[in-house]
C-alpha positions in Angstrom: 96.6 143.6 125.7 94.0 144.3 122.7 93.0 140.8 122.2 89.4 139.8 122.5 88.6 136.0 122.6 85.4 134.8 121.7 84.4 134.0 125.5 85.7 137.1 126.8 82.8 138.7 124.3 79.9 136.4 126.1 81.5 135.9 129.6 83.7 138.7 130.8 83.2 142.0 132.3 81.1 144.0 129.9 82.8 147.7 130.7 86.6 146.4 129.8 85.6 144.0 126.7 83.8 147.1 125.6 87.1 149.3 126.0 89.4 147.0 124.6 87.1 146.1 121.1 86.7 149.3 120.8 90.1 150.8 121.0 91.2 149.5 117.5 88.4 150.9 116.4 88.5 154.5 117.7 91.6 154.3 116.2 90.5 153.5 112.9 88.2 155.9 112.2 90.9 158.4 113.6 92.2 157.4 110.2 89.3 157.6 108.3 89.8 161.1 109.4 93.3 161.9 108.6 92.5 159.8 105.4 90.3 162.5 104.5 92.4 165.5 105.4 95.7 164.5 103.1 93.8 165.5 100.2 92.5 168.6 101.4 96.4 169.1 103.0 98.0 168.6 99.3 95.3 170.2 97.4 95.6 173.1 99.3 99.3 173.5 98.0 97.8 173.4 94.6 95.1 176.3 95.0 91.8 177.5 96.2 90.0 176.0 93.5 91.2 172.3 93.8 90.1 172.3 97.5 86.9 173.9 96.7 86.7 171.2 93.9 86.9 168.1 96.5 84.7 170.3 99.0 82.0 170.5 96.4 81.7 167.0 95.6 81.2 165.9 99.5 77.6 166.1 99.8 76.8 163.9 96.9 80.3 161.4 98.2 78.2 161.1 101.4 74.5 160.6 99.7 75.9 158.0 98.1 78.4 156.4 100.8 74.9 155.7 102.6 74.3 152.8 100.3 77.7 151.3 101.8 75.8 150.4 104.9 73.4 148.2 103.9 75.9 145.2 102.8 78.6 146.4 105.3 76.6 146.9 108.6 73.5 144.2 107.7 76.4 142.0 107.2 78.2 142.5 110.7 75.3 141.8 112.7 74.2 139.1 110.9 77.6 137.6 111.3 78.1 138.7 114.8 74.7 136.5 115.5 76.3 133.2 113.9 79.5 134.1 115.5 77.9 133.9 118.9 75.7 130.9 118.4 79.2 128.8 116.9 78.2 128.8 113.4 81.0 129.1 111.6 79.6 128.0 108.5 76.5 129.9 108.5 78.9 133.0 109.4 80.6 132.4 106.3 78.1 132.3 103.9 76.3 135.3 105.7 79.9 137.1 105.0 79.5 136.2 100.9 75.9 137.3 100.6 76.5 140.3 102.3 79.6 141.2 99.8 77.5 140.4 96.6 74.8 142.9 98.4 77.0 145.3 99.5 78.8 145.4 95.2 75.4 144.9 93.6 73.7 148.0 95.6 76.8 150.4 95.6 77.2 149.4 91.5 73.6 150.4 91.1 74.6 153.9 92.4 77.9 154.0 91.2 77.5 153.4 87.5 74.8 156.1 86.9 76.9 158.6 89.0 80.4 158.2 87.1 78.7 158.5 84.0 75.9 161.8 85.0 78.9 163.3 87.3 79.1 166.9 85.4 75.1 166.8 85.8 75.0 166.0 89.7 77.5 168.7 89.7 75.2 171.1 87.9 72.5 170.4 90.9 75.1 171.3 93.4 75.2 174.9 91.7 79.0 174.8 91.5 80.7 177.3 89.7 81.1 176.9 85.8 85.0 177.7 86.3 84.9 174.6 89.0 82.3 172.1 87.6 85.0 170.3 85.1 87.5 169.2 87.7 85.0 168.5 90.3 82.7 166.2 88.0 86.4 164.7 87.2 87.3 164.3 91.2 83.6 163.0 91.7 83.5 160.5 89.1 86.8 158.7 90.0 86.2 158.5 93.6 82.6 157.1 92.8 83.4 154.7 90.2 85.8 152.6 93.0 82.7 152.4 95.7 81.5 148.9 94.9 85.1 147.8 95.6 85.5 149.9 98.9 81.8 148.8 100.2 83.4 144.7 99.6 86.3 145.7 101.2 84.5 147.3 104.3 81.4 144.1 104.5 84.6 141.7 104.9 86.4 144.1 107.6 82.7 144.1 109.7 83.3 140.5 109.6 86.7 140.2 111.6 84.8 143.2 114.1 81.5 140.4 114.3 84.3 138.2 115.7 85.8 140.6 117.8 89.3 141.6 115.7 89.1 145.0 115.9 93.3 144.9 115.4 92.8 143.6 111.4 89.9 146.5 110.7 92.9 148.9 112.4 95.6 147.3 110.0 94.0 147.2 107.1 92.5 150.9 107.5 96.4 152.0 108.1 97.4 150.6 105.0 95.1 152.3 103.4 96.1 155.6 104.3 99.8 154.8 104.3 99.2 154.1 100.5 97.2 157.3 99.8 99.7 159.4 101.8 102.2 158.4 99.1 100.1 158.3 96.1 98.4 160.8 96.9 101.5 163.8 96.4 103.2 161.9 93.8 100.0 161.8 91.8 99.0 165.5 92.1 102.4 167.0 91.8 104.0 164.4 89.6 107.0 162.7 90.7 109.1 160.9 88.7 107.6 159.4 85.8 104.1 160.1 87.5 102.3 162.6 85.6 101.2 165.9 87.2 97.7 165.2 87.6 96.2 167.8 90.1 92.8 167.5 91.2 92.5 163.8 89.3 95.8 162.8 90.8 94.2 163.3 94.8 91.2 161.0 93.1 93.8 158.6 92.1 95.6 158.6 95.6 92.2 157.7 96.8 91.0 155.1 94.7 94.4 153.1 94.9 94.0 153.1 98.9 90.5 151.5 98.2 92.2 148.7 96.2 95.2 148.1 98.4 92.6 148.0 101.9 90.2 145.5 99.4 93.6 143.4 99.1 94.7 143.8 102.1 91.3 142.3 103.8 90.9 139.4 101.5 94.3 138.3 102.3 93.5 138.3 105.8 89.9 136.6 105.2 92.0 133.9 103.4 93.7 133.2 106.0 97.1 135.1 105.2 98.8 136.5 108.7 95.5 136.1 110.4 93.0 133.4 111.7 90.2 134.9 112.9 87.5 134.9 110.1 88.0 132.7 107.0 86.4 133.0 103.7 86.1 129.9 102.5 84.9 128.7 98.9 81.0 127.6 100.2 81.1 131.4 101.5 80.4 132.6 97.9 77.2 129.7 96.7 75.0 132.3 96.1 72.1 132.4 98.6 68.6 134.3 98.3 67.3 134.0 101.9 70.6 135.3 103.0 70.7 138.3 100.6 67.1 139.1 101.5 68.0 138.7 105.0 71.5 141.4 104.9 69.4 143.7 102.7 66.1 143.6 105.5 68.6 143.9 107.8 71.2 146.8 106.5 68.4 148.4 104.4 66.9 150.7 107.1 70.7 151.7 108.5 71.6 153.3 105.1 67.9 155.1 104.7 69.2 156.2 108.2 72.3 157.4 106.5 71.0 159.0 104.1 67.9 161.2 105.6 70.7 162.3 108.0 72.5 163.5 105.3 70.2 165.2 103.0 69.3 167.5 105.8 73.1 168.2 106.4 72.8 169.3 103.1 70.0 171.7 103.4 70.7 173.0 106.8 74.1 174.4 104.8 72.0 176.1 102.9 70.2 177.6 105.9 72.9 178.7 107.4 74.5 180.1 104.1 71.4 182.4 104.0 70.9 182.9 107.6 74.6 184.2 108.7 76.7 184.6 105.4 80.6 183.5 105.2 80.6 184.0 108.8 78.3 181.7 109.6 79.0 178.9 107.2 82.8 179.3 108.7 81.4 179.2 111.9 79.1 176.1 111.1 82.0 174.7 109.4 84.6 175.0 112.6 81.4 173.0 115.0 81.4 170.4 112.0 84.8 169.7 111.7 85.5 169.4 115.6 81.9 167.3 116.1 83.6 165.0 113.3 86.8 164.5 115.5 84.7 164.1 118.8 81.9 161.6 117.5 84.9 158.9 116.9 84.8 157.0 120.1 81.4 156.7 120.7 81.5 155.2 116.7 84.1 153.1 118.1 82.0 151.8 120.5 79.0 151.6 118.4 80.8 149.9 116.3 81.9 147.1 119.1 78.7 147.0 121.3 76.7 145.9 118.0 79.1 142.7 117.9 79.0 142.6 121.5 74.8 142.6 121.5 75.1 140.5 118.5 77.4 138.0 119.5 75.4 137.4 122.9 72.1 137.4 121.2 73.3 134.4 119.1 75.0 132.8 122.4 71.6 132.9 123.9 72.4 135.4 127.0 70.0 138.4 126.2 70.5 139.6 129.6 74.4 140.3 128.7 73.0 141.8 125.4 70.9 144.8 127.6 73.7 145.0 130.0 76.4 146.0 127.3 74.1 148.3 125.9 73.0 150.0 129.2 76.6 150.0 130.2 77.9 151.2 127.0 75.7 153.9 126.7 76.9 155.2 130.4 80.4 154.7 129.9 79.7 157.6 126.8 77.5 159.4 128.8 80.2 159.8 131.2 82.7 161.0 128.8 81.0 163.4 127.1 80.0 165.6 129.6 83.7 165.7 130.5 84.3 166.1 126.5 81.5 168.5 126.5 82.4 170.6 129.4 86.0 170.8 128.2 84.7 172.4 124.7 82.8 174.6 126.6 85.7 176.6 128.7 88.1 176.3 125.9 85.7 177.3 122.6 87.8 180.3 121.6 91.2 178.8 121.9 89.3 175.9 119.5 88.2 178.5 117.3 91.2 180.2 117.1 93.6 177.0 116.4 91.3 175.5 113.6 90.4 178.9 112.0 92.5 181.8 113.1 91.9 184.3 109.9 88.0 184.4 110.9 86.7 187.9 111.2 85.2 189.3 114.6 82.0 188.2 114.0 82.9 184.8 112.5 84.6 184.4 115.8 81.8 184.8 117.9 79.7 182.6 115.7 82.3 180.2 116.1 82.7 180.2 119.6 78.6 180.1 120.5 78.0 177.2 118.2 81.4 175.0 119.7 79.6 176.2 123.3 75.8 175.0 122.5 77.4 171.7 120.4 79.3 171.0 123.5 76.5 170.9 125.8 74.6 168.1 123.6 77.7 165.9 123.6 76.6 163.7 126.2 73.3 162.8 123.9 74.8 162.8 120.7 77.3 160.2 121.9 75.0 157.8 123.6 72.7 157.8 120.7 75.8 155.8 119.3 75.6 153.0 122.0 71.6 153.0 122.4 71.5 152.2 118.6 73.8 149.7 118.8 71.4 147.3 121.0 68.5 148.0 118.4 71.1 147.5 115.6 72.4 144.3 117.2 69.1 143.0 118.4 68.5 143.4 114.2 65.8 146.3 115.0 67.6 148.3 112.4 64.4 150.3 111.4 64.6 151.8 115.0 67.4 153.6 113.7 65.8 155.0 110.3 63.3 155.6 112.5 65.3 157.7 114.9 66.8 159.9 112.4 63.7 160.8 110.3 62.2 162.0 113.7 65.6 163.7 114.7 66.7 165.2 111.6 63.5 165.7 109.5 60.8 166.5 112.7 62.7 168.4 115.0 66.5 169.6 113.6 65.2 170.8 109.6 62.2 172.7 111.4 63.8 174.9 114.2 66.9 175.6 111.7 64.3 176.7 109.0 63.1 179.6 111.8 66.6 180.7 111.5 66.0 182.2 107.8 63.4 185.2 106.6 60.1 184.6 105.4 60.2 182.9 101.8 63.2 182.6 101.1 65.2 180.2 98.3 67.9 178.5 98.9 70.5 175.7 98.1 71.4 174.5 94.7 68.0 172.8 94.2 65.9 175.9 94.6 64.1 174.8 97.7 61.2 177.5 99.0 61.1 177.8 102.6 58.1 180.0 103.6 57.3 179.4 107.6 61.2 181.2 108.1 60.9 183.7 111.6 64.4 185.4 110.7 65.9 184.4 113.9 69.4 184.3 112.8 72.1 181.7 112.2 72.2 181.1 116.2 68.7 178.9 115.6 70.4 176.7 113.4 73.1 176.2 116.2 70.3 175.4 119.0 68.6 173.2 116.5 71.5 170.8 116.5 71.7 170.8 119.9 68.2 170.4 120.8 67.8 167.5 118.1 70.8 165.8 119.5 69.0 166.1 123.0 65.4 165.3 122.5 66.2 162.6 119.6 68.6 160.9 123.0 65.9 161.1 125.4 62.9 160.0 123.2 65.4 156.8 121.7 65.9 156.1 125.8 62.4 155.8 126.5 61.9 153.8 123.8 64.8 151.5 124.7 63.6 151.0 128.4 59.7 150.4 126.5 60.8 147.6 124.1 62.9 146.2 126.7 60.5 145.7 128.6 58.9 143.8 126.2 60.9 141.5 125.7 63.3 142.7 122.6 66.3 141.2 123.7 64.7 137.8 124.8 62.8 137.7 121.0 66.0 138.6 119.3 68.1 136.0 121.4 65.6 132.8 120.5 65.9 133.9 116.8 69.6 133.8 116.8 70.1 131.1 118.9 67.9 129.1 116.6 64.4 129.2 118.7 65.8 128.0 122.1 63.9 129.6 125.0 66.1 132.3 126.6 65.4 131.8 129.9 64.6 135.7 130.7 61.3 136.2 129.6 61.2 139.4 132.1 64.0 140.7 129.7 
């Protein structure tokens, strides 16, 4: 029922190939999610200050994760292009180049971040009583990134092709490994050490290694015959690792301007609304997080889709997954949306029931006003998705650094009084209106909307114009496309 052949990608109907790609991969990054929760769930057996230890080190976990995309994502719609025009071969060797980019930029992050971890902690302002086992839990996660950005460049490979199932296994195992490790480690079971907060690292980095393993025997042909890594796949290649990086480059600078101002509207709202309002902040966040996964999903499979067309010369097919993936999220998050809407306190309540009065109400008037912007913030997703696939990847950088930096960071900063300091890095903001933590909420919202409708405008402009016809007769290898009103 879930399987996707490579004509069914380029020939059938757009709306169910869409579904059925993207189901393994909704799926998957439900995972991701409870991946990232067995910690916090095991940690929180041990004490506050082990949670607060792995809560710490997230900002700096995600700066750094950004660099993950350029190998992983350049890689998948480079592939995803060769995959559609019927080369194998070129596929191949676009998957090895991309897994040497995706090691050598991660490493060159990695390395000076394992061995400065106590100082990036200092930045963060973390408590002296806290610093130790959060430099430890940051420096252990870090230091296996190279291996997890491989293993996650040859997964985008089986998506470029359409097996959405192996990403789906292979993300399983991984979390089937850490939900073992992961208690035996921390508690010490057995001959296993009681290792605490280094033991949850441990957990962690062993599910890298068992999804890098896992992959690779699928790419080699174990149990699966999709993709295959053969030994021409790793002749090193310079056009091909200029091509992933130009590519993947401007998708992790999107990653990462979206995440420094995560980091400083935290701070905002620290100032702007106390514990109240970071809980409340928090509560949005953590339900956003959960709600965001299908449209990744389908991200995640219209940028094959768009890419695989492009290379089979069909540009028209490209638009129309796009357009139709992009209402097919639409759609659903209004319903998503609406649903948030009516039932914000019971969601409040369930995820955070200890929160005071006025944490409450915070709580429920952000989940209400977050709710409202679903319907933008998940076709975003889907509109990106024929830029990314159409290898516009700047677009996206683009998009952010006018969403986050231009419209969010600006309205939230009106939230705070005039002049104030805040953060861990001592940042001055002096145009601050004291407006309250409620203009932090609103600037989410409003950045989610605006940042949709000024992408769709730009979509239908470049359209238009031909971007799907240009991007077709360079990955189809110059042919004329035929739809020159494209």
């Amino acid at each position: 029922m879930l399987d996707v052949d490579q004509e069914a990608i380029t020939d059938g109907p757009v709306g169910r190939v869409l579904l059925v790609l993207a189901a393994p991969l909704v799926a998957q990054n439900v995972v991701y999610v409870a991946n990232a929760l067995i910690d916090t769930f095991w940690l929180g057996r041990v004490g506050e200050d082990a949670v607060a230890a792995v809560g710490l080190s997230l900002p700096v976990q995600s700066l750094l994760g950004a660099t993950v995309v350029i190998g992983a994502v350049g890689t998948q719609i480079l592939v995803s292009q060769r995959a559609g025009n019927d080369d194998a071969t070129g596929a191949r060797r676009v998957a090895g180049s991309g897994a040497l980019v995706a090691f050598a930029v991660t490493a060159a992050v990695a390395i000076p971040a394992v061995v400065y971890a106590e100082e990036l902690v200092a930045l963060l302002g973390v408590d002296p009583a806290l610093a130790g086992t959060t430099a430890t839990y940051l420096a252990l996660v870090i230091a296996v990134l190279p291996i997890g950005a491989v293993g996650d460049t040859v997964e985008n490979c089986f998506t470029a092709y359409g097996d959405t199932r192996a990403v789906f296994h292979v993300s399983l195992a991984s979390v089937l490994v850490n939900l073992v490790a992961a208690p035996v480690l921390i508690f010490g079971v057995g001959p296993a050490p009681e290792l605490g907060v280094a033991g949850a690292a441990l957990g962690t980095v062993l599910a890298s290694v068992a999804g890098l393993l896992w992959i690779l025997g699928y790419a080699a042909g174990i149990g699966r015959d999709t993709f295959r890594l053969t030994r021409e796949a790793f002749a090193f290649d310079p056009a091909l690792v200029r091509e992933v990086v130009t590519v993947g480059a401007p998708l992790g600078g999107q990653r990462g301007v979206s995440e420094v101002v995560r980091v400083f509207v935290v701070g905002l709202v620290a100032i702007a609304g106390g514990a109240a309002g970071v809980a409340a902040y928090t509560v949005g966040a953590r339900v956003a997080t959960l709600a965001i996964v299908p449209a990744l999903g389908m991200q995640q499979a219209a940028q094959s889709m768009v890419g695989q067309n492009l290379g089979a010369n069909a540009p028209r097919r490209a638009r129309r997954t796009t357009t139709v993936g992009t209402g097919m999220v639409v759609a659903g998050f209004l319903a998503l949306g609406a649903l948030q809407f009516l039932f914000a306190g019971g969601i409040a309540d369930l995820l955070a029931p200890d929160l005071t009065a006025t944490g409450r109400d915070l709580a429920v008037t952000y989940l209400r006003i977050l709710g409202a912007s679903y319907w933008a913030l998940g076709g975003t997703y889907t509109l990106l998705a024929g830029f990314n696939g159409a290898s516009r990847t700047r677009t996206a950088f683009v998009a952010d650094l006018i969403k986050y930096w231009a419209i969010r960071f600006p309205i939230a900063v009106a939230a705070v009084p005039v002049a104030t300091t805040f953060g861990a890095l001592g940042v001055t903001v002096t145009p601050g209106l004291g407006w309250g933590v409620e203009a932090v909420f609103w600037a989410v919202a409003a950045s989610n909307v605006l940042g949709f409708v000024g992408l769709g405008g730009y979509f239908l402009y470049t359209t238009r114009r031909g971007m799907f016809a240009n991007a077709a007769e360079r990955a189809s290898g110059g042919a004329g496309s035929g739809a020159a009103d494209d």
